[in-house]
C-alpha positions as CSV (number, residue, x, y, z in Angstrom):
1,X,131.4,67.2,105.6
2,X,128.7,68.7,107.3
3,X,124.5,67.9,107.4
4,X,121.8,69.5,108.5
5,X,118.7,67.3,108.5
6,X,115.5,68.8,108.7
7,X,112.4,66.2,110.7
8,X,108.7,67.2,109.8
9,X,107.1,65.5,112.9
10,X,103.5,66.8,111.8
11,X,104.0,66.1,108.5
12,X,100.2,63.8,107.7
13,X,98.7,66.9,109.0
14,X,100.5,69.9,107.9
15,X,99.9,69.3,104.4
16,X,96.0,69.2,104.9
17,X,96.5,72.6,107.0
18,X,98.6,74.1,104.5
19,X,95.9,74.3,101.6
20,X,93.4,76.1,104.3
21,X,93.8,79.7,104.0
22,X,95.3,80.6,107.6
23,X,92.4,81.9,108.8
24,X,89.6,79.4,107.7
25,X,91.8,76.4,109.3
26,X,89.1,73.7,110.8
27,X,90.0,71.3,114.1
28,X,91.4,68.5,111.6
29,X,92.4,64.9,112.5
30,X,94.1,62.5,110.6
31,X,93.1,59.0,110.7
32,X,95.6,55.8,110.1
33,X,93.8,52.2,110.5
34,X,95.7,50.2,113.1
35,X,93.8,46.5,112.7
36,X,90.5,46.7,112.1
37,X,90.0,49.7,114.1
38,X,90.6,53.8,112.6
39,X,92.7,55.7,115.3
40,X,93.3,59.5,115.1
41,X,97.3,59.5,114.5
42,X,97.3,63.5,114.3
43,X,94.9,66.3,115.4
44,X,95.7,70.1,115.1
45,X,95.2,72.8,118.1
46,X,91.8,73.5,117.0
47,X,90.9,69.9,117.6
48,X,93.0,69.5,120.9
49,X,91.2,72.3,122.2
50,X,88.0,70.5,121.8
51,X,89.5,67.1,123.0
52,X,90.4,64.9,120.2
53,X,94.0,63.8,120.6
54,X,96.0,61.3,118.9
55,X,95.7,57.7,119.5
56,X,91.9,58.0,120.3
57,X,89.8,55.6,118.2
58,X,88.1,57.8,115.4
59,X,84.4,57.2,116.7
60,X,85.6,58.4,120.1
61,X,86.6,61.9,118.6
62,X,83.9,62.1,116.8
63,X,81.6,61.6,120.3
64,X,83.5,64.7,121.6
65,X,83.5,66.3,118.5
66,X,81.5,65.9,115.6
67,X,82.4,68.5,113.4
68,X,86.0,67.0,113.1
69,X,87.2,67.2,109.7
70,X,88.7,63.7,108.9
71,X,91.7,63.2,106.4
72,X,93.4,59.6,106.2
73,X,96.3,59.6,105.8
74,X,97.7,59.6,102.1
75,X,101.7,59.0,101.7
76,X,101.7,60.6,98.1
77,X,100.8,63.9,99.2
78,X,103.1,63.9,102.1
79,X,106.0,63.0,99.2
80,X,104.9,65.4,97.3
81,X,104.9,68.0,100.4
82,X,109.2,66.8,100.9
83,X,109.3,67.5,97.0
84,X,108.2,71.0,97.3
85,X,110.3,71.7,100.6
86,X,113.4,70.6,98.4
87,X,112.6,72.5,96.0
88,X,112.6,75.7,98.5
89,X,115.9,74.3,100.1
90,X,117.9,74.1,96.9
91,X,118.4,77.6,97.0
92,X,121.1,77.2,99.8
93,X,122.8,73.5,98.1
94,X,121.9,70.9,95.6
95,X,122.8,68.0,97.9
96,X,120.0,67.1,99.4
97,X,118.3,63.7,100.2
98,X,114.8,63.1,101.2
99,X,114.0,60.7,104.1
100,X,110.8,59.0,105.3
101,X,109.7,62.3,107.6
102,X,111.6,65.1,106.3
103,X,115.3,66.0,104.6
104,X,119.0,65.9,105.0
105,X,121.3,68.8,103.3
106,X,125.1,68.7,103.1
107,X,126.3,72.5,103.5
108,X,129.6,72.3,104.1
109,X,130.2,74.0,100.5
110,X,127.5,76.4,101.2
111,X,128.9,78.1,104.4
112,X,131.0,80.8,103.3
113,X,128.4,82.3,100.6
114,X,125.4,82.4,103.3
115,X,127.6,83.8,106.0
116,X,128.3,81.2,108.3
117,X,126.6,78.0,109.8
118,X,124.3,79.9,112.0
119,X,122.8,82.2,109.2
120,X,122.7,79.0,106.6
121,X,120.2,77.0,109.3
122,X,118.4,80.3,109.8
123,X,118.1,80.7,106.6
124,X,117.0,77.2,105.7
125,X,115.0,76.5,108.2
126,X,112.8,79.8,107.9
127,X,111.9,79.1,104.1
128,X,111.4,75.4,104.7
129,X,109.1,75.9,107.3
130,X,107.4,79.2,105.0
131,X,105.7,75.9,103.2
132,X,103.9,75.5,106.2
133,X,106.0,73.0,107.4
134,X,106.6,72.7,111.3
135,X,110.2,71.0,111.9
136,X,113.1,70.5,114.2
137,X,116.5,70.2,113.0
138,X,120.1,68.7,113.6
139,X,123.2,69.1,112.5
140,X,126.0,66.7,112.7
141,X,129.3,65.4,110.8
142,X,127.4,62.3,109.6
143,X,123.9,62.6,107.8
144,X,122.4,59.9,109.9
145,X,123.8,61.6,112.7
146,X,122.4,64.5,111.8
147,X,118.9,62.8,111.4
148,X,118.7,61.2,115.0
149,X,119.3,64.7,116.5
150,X,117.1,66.6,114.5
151,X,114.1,63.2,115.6
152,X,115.2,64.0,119.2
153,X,114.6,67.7,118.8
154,X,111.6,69.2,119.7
155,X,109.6,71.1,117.3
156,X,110.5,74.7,116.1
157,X,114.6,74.0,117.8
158,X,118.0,73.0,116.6
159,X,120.8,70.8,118.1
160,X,124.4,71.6,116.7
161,X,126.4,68.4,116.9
162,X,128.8,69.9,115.2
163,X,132.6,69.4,117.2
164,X,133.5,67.4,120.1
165,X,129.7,67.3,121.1
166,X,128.7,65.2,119.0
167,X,129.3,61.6,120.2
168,X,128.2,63.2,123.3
169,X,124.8,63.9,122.1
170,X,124.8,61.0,120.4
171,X,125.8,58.6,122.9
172,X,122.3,60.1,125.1
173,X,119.8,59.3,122.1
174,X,117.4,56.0,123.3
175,X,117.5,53.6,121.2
176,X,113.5,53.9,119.6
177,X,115.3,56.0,116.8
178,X,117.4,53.8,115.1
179,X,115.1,52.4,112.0
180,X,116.5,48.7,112.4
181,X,115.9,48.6,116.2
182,X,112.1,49.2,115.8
183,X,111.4,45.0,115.3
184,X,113.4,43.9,118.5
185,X,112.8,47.7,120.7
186,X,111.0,45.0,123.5
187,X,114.0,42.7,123.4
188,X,116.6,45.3,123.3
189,X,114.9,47.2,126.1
190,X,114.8,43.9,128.2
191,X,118.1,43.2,128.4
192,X,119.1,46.8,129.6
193,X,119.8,49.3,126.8
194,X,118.3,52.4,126.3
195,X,120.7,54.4,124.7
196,X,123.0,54.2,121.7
197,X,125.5,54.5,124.4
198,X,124.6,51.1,125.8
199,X,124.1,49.8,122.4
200,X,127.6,50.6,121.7
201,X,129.0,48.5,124.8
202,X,127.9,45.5,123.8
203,X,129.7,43.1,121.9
204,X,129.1,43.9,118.1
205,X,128.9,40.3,116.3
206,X,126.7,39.6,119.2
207,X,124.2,42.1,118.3
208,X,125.2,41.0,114.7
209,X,123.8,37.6,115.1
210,X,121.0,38.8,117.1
211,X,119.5,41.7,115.9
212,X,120.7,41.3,112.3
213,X,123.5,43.0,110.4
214,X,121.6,46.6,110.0
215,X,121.5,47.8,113.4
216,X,125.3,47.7,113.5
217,X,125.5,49.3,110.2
218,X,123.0,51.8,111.1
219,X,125.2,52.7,114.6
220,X,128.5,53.1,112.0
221,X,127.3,55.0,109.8
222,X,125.8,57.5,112.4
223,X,129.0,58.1,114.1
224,X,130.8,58.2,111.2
225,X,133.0,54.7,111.8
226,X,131.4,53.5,107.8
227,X,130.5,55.4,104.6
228,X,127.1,56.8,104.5
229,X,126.6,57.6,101.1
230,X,123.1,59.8,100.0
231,X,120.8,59.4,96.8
232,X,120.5,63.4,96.5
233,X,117.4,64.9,94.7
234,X,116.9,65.0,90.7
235,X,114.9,67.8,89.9
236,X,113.1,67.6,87.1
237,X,113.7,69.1,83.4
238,X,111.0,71.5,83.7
239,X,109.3,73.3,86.4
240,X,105.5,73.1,86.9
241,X,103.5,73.0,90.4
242,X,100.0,72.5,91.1
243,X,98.0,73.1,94.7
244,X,94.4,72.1,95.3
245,X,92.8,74.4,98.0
246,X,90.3,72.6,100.1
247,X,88.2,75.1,100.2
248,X,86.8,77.5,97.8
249,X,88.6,80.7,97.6
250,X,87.2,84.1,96.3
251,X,89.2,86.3,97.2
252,X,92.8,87.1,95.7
253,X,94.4,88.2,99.2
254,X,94.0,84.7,100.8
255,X,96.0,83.5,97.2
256,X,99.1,85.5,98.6
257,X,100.4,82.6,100.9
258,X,100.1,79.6,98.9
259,X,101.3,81.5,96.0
260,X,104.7,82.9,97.8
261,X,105.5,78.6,98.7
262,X,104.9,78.1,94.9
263,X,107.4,81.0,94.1
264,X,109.8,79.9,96.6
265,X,110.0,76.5,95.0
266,X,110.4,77.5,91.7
267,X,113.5,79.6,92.8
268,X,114.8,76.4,94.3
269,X,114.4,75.0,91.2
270,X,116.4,77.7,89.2
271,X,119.2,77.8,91.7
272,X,119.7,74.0,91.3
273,X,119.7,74.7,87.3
274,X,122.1,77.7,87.7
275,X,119.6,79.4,85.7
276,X,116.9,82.5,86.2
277,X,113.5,82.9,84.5
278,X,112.2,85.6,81.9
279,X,108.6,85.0,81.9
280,X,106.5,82.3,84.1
281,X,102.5,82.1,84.4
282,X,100.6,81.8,87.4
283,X,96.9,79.7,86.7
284,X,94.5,80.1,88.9
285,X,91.7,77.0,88.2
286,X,88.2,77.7,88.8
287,X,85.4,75.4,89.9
288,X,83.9,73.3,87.6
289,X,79.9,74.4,86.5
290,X,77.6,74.4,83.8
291,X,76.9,78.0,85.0
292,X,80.2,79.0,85.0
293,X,82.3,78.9,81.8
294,X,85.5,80.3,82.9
295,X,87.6,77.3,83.3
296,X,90.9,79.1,84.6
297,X,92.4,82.2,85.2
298,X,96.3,82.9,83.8
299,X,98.3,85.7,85.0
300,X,101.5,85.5,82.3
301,X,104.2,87.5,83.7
302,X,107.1,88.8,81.5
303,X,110.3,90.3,82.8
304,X,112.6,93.0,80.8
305,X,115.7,90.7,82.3
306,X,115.8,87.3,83.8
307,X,115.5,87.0,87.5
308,X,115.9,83.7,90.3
309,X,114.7,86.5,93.2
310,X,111.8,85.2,94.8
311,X,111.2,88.8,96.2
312,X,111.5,90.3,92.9
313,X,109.1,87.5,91.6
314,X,106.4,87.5,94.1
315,X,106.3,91.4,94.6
316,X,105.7,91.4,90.5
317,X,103.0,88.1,91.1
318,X,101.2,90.4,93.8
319,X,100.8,93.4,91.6
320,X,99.2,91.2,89.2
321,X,96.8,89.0,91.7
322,X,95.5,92.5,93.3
323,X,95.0,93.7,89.4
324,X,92.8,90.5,88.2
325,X,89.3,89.9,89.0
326,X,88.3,86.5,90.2
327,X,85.5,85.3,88.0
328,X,84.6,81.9,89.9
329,X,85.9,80.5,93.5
330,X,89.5,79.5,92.9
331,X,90.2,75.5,93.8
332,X,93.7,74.9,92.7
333,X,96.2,77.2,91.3
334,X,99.6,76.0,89.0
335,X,102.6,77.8,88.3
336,X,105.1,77.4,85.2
337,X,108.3,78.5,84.4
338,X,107.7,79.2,81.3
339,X,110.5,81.1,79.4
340,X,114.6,80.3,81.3
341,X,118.0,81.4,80.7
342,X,121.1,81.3,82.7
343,X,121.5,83.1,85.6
344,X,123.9,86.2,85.9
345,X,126.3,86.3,88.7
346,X,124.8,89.0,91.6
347,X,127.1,92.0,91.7
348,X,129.3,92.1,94.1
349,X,131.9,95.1,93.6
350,X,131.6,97.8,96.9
351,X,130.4,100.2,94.3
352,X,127.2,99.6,91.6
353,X,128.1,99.5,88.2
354,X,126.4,100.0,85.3
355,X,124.9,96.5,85.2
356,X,123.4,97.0,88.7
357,X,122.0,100.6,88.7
358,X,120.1,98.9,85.1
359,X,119.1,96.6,86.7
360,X,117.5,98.4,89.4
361,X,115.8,100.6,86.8
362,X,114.5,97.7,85.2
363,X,112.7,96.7,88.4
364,X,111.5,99.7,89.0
365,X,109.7,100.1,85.5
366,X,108.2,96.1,86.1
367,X,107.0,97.0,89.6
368,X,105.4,100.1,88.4
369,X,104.1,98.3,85.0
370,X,102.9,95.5,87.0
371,X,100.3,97.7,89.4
372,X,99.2,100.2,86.5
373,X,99.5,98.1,83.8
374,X,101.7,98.0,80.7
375,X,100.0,101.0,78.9
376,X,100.7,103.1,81.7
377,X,104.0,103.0,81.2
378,X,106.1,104.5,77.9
379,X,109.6,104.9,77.6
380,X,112.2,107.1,74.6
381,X,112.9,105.2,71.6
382,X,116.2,106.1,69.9
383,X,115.7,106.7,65.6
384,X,118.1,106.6,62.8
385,X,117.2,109.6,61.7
386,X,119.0,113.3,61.6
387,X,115.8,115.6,61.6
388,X,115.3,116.3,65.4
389,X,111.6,115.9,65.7
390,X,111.7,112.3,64.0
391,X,115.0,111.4,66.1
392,X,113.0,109.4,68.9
393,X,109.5,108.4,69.8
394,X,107.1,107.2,72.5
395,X,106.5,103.5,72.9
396,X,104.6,101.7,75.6
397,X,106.8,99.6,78.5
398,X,105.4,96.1,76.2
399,X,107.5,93.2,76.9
400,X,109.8,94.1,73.4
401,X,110.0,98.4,74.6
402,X,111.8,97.1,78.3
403,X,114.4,95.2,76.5
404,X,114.9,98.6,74.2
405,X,114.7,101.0,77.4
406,X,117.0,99.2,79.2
407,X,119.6,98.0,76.6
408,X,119.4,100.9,74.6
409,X,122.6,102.9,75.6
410,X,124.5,99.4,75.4
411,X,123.4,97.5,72.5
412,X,122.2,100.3,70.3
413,X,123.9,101.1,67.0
414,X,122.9,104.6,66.5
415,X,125.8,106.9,66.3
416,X,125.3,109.6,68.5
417,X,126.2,112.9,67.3
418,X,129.2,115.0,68.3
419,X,127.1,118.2,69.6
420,X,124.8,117.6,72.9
421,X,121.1,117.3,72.1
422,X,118.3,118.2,74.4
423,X,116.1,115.5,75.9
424,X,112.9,117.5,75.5
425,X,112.1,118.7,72.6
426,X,108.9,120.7,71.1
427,X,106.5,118.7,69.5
428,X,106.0,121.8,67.2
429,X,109.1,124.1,66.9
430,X,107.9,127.3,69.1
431,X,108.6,130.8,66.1
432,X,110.7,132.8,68.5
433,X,110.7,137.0,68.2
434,X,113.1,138.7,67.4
435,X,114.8,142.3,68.5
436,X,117.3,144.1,66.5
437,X,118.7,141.2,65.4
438,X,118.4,139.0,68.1
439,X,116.3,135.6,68.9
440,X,114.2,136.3,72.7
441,X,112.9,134.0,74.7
442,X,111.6,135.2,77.7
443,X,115.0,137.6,77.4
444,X,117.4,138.7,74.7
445,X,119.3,134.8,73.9
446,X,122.9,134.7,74.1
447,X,124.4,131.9,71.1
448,X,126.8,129.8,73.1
449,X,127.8,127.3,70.4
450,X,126.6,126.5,66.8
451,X,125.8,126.7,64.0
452,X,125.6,123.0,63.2
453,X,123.9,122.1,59.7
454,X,121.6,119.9,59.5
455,X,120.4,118.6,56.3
456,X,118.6,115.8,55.5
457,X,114.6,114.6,54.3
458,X,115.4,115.2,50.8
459,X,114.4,111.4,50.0
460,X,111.1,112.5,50.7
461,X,108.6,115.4,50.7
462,X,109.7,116.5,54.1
463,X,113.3,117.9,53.8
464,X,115.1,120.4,56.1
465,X,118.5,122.5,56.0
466,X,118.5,124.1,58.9
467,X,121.3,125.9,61.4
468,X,121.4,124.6,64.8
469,X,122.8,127.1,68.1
470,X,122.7,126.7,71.5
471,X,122.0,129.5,73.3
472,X,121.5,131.1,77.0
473,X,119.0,133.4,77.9
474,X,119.4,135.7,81.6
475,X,117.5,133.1,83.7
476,X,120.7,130.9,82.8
477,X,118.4,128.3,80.6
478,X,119.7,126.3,77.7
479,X,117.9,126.4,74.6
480,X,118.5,124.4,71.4
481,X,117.4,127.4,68.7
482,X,117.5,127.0,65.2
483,X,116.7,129.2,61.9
484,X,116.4,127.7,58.3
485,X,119.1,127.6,55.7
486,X,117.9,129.1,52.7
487,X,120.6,129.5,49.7
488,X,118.3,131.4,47.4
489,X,117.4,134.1,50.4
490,X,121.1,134.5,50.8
491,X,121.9,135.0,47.4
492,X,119.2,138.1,47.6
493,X,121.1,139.6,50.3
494,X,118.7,138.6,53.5
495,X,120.7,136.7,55.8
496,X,118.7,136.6,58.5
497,X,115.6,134.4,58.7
498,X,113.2,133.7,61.6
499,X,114.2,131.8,64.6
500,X,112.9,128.4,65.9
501,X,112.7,126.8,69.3
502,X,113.9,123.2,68.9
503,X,113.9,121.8,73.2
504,X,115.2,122.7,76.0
505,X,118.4,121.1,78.0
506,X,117.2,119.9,81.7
């Protein structure tokens, strides 16, 4: 097996900065009470640079600083911060466990379909921390293992215990990392050991007896000399994620950020489900005012086929957000799946197929749709019907008309007809001249192929019987030409009648 565990040293404090729009961040500290007195346990940069730092009573910042924003600490939101960075992890494996501080992920089933350990933690690590999230990571055989190295690693690095290295890296951890030695560090420091290394040297029921049965389990289980089994993550049935903003947001760009983490996570969740989502709303929730009474704000998206890309998602979610008008200052924002289905397998043959290249069609008309809205875009509806000019009609790119665009050729069960048809045809038929005989448009026409009959109407008062050619004129254009079928004319002895334009072949 193989872990990668994943430490979020600054966690009390990222997930205050995280709900600032980037560039509106205050100098934050947040507080924890230690006794009866209120000590800053984390500032940001901002506040370092004007000389709070942590361990400093709270009354002492606030001498050197008194426009410090205060946040006490609140163990809810930073679980429900690891919630939402699992949710972005599943994406690369559904083992994963949460921990006190941050995560532990067993890969070892995931290496091969993200290229390789180095890619995976790459990978990982640059969408965890896209939550806003700073960490360090480790990666080890063993998952406690894992999450001593990734504790000993300084922020924004990785240390690969993976191979012979790793009892090596292990042996030089201090011992102030193992949970269980935190109630006797004073004792164990005393009589001489500062590593796991020294810890190990010592006799083991002596430590037993002394320090209790869990710091000898916790040492086993790290180097992998006892079981270590994990209580992985259970997502739940559906997927629905709120974020408050802490301040009051106006403008749809600063949305962008918040709403890509949201987007992530949701993918995370669909991965984990095996499953891809058709339609999902994004809600943004407005301040609450007599004044005002716009409540909230949904953007409901609906895709022609089901999709798990975040890419795909947000690029769709970002047409819409630069298309809607914020009515009110935005102070939390939710998003649902609202509509899932199972995921397709990606296509992996060297050459596209006819899945793929519709696939990439569809995209292309949702993209498009999505910036100029859904009236902007219309698409060819196939008819049952065998009188040209009623054969197909316009329809507007609505969430029903992508479905037909895109399935149309596959799923359709109009019988096409055996002789080729032009795509563009005349609204009106265009009366074409005629020279000794002979149909002209823009030159004397050549008839490559025809007649074909075509009958049909007489259920109502708009019948035809017409003969259908295709024919060539000396610019080497295709024209679909017909004239009308007339039994009565014939039987008088005038055979030829006038000549229509019907389309034109591209």
């Amino acid at each position: 097996m193989l872990w990668i565990a994943l430490y979020f040293p600054a966690l009390s404090l990222d997930w205050v900065e995280r709900r600032f729009p980037e560039a509106l961040i205050p100098a934050i500290g947040v507080t924890v009470r230690k006794g009866n007195q209120i000590c800053i346990q984390q500032a940001n940069k901002p506040a370092q640079a004007r000389g709070v730092m942590e361990g400093q009573p709270l009354a002492s910042a606030l001498a050197v600083f008194p426009d410090l924003v205060i946040m006490e600490q609140d163990s809810h939101e930073e679980g429900k911060a690891l919630q939402q960075a699992v949710y972005a992890a599943l994406r690369f494996t559904p083992n994963i466990a949460i921990q006190n501080s941050g995560l532990i992920a067993e890969v070892s089933g995931s290496l091969k379909l993200f290229g390789g350990l180095k890619k995976l933690c790459q990978s990982l690590n640059r969408v965890v921390t896209a939550q806003g999230l700073q960490l360090s990571a480790g990666i080890a055989p063993t998952a406690t293992g894992a999450w001593l190295l990734a504790r000993s690693a300084s922020s924004g690095t990785v240390i690969n215990g993976k191979g012979e290295e790793f009892r090596i890296l292990l042996d030089a951890l201090p011992v102030g990392f193992l949970e269980s030695a935190q109630p006797h560090l004073e004792v164990i420091r005393g009589i001489g050991c500062k590593t796991l290394a020294d810890l190990q040297r010592l006799p083991r029921s002596g430590v037993a007896r002394r320090f209790g049965q869990n710091l000898p389990a916790e040492l086993d289980r790290a180097y992998g000399d006892a079981p270590d089994p994990q209580k992985w993550f259970e997502a739940p049935e559906d997927f629905q994620q709120k974020m408050k903003m802490m301040g009051l947001i106006e403008n749809a760009g600063l949305l962008l950020v918040p709403a890509q983490r949201m987007v992530e996570q949701m993918c995370g969740w669909l991965a984990l489900r095996h499953a891809a989502v058709s339609a999902f709303s994004f809600v943004l929730h407005h301040e609450y005012s007599l004044r005002q009474p716009h409540k909230f704000t949904s953007i409901n998206i609906h895709l022609s086929e089901q999709s798990s890309d975040p890419a795909h998602l947000m690029l769709l979610l970002r047409e819409h957000l630069e298309r809607t008008k914020i009515v009110a200052p935005v102070c939390e924002l939710e998003l649902t799946a609202d509509e899932i289905a199972a995921g397709a397998d990606g296509n992996l043959e060297l050459f596209p197929t006819m899945q793929s290249e519709t696939t990439s069609l569809n995209r292309f008309i949702e993209k498009f749709s999505s910036r100029l809205g859904p009236e902007a875009i219309t698409g060819l509806k196939v008819v049952s019907d065998h009188r040209p000019e009623y054969s197909q009609r316009l329809e507007l790119s609505g969430r029903g008309a992508l479905n037909r665009f895109s399935k149309r050729g596959r799923n359709s069960q109009i019988i096409p007809p055996e002789s080729p048809r032009p795509a563009w045809l005349m609204e009106i038929p265009l009366e074409l001249k005629v020279q000794r005989g002979r149909p002209v448009y823009e030159s004397p026409l050549k008839l490559l192929a025809g007649p074909e009959r075509i009958e049909a109407g007489w259920w109502n008062d708009d019948a035809i019987a017409r003969d259908y050619f295709i024919a060539e004129n000396d610019q080497g254009q295709l024209l679909w030409i017909y004239r009308e079928h007339n039994p009565v004319e014939k039987d008088k002895g005038n055979k030829d009648g006038n000549w229509y334009l019907q389309g034109l072949f591209g």
